[in-house]
N, C-alpha and C positions, 0 to 999 in steps of 0.2 A: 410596300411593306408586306410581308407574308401575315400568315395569320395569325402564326405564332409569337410575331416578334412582335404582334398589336396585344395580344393576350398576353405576354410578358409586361410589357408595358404597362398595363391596366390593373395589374397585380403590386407592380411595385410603389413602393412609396421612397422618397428621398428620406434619409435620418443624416442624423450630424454628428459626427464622431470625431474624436481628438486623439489622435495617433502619435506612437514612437517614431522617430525617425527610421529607426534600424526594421523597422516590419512595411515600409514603404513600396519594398518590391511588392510585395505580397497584396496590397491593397490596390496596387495598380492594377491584379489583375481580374477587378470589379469596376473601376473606376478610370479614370482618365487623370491627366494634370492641371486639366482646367476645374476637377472638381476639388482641386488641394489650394488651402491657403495659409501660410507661413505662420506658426505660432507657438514665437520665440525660438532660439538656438535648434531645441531639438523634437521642436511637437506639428504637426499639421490638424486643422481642421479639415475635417471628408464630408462633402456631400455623397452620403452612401447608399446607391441602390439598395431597396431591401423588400423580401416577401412575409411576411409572417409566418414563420413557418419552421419546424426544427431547423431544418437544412440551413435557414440563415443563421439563428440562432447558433448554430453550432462553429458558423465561419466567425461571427465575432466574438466570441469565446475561445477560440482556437489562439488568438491575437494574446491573450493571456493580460498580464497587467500593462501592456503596450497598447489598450488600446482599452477607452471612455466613450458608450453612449452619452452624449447629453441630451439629445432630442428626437423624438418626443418622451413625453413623458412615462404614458404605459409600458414603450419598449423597454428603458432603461429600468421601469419594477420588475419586468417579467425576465431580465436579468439579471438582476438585482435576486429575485427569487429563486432562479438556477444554481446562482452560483452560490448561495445558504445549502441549497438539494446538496450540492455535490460538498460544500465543506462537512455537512452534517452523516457523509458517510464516513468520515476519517476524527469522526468525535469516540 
């Protein structure tokens, strides 16, 4: 492994996210098929690489209402809190 790809690794954390079917592609290309597991007709759970860090934050926000942190906890406040930021400029 380079060095990079250990310092990558060591940053990331897995989270667990509940996805649209139709934003699928898009999440593939984070993750794998072995990190999807069927939930109901049209939702997948993601075991989702993630860094704390805008740059993620801004990939799972991009997903729009197609896509639910559930776990862990902090990430889904500190989402939770962005996405009040950004409704509260269209108040």
């Amino acid at each position: 492994m380079t060095d990079f790809t250990e310092t990558l690794e060591a940053l990331q954390t897995k989270i667990k996210i509940r996805v649209h079917k139709s934003v699928l592609d898009r999440i593939l290309d984070y993750c794998s098929y072995e990190d999807l597991i069927s939930d109901g007709d049209a939702h997948y759970l993601v075991t989702f690489p993630f860094i704390e860090n805008a740059y993620y934050y801004d990939i799972l926000l991009s997903f729009g209402d197609k896509c639910e942190c559930l776990e862990p906890s902090h990430i889904r406040a500190e989402l939770k809190r962005r996405i009040h930021a950004i409704a509260a400029l269209y108040e």
